[in-house]
C-alpha positions in Angstrom: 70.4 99.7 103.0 73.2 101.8 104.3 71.9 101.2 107.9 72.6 97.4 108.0 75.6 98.1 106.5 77.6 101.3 107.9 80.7 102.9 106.4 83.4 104.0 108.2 84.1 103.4 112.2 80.7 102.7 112.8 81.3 99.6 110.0 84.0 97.7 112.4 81.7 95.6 114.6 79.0 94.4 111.8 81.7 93.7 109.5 83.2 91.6 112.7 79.8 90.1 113.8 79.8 88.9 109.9 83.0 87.4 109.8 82.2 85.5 112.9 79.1 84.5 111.8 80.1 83.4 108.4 83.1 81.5 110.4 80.6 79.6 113.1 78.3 79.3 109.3 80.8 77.3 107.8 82.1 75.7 110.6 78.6 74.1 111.4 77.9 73.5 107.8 81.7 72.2 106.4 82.1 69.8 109.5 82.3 66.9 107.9 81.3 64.5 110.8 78.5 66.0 112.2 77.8 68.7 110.0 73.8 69.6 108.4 73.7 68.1 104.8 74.8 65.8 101.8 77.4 65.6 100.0 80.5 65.0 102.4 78.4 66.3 105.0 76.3 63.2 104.4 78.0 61.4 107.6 75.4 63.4 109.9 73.0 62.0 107.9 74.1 58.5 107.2 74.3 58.4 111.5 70.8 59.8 111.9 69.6 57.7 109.4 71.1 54.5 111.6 69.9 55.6 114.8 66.3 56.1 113.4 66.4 52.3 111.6 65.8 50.6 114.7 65.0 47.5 113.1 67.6 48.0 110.1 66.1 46.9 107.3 67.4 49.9 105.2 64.3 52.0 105.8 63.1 54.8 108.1 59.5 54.1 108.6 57.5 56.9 110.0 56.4 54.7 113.2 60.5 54.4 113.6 61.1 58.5 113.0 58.3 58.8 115.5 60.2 57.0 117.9 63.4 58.7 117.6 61.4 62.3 117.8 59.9 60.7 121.2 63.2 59.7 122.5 64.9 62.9 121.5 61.8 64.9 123.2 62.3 62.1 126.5 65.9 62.4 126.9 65.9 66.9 127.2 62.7 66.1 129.3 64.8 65.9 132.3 62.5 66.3 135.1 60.0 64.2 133.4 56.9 66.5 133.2 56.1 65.8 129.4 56.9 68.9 128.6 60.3 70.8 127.8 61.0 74.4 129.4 63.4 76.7 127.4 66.2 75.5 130.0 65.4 71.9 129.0 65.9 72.8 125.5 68.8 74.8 126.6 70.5 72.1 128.7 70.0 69.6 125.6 71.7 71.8 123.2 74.5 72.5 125.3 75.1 68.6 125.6 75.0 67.8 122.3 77.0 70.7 121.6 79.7 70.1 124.0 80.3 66.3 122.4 80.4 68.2 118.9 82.8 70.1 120.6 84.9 67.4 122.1 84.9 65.1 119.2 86.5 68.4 117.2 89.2 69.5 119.4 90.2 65.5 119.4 90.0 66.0 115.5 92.1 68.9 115.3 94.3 68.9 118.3 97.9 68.3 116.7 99.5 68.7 119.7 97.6 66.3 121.7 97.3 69.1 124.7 93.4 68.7 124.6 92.8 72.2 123.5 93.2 74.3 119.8 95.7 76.8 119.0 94.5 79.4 116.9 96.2 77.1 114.5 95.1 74.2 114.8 91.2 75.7 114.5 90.1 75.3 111.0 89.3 77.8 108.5 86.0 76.7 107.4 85.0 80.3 107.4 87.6 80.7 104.0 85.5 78.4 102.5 82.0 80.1 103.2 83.6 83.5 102.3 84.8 81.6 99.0 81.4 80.4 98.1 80.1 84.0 98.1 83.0 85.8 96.4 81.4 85.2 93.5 83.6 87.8 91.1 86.9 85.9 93.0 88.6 89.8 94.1 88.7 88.2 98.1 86.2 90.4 98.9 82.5 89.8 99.7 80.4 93.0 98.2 76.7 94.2 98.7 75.7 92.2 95.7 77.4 89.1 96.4 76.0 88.9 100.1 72.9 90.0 98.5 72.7 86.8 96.2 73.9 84.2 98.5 71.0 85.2 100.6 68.5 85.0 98.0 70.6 81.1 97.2 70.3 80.0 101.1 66.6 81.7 100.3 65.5 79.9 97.4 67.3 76.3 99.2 65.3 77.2 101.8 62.2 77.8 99.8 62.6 74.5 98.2 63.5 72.3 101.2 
C-alpha cells in the first residue's frame, strides 16, 4: 500500500495530483447546471431528458433515445465517414467542454472581466473532501479514502 501512497518528499505530487483530482471530482459532480446526477444536479438531467422527448409527451421512448444517441454520434462525425476517430471523439469533447466552461466563468465571474480570479473559482473540492472526512478532523486518511472508494464502488456496482 505504501507505494500508492508515499511518505515524506516523495508524498508532495500524489498528495497534489489528489487534491486536484478530488477538486476537478467535485467540480464536475457539484455543478449544479450541468453536472452528472440527481438531486440538485438533476438540471443535467431534466435537460437531457428534454432534448431526448422529441415529441414531449413526458416520456423517453427507446426509438427517441435512439435518435438522440444517432444525433450525438452524427454531430462528432465530422467528416461524415460513419465512424468516429479518437480525434473526433476528441474534438467533441473539447466543444462541449468549452460551453461547460463558458457557461461557468459567466456563472461565477463577479467582476464581469470574462475570466475567474482564484476567488471567484468555486471550492467544490471542500465539499468532496468533506464528504470523505468521515471522522470530521479536516483530514482525509488511508481509511477514509479507502471507504469512499469502496461507496463510489458499490454506486457503481449498483448503477
Amino acid at each position: 500500500m505504501t507505494k500508492y501512497f508515499p511518505r515524506g518528499r516523495n508524498a508532495v505530487l500524489p498528495a497534489i495530483a489528489l487534491l486536484g483530482g478530488l477538486t476537478v471530482a467535485g467540480a464536475a459532480f457539484a455543478h449544479g447546471d450541468g453536472g452528472h446526477g440527481g438531486g440538485k444536479h438533476g438540471a443535467w438531467m431534466d435537460e437531457m431528458f428534454s432534448n431526448m422527448d422529441t415529441n414531449s409527451d413526458g416520456m423517453v421512448s427507446a426509438e427517441e433515445r435512439a435518435a438522440f444517441k444517432q444525433a450525438r454520434f452524427t454531430a462528432a462525425d465530422s467528416n461524415g465517414d460513419g465512424k468516429l476517430s479518437a480525434d473526433e471523439m476528441v474534438a467533441a469533447r473539447q466543444a462541449k467542454m468549452t460551453d461547460r466552461m463558458a457557461a461557468l466563468v459567466a456563472k461565477q465571474d463577479q467582476n464581469g472581466d470574462g475570466a475567474l480570479s482564484f476567488d471567484e473559482m468555486p471550492d467544490r473540492g471542500a465539499r468532496m473532501m468533506k464528504k470523505i472526512d468521515t471522522n470530521n478532523d479536516g483530514a482525509i486518511d488511508k481509511a477514509e479514502l479507502e471507504a469512499f472508494k469502496a461507496h463510489m464502488k458499490d454506486r457503481k456496482d449498483h448503477d
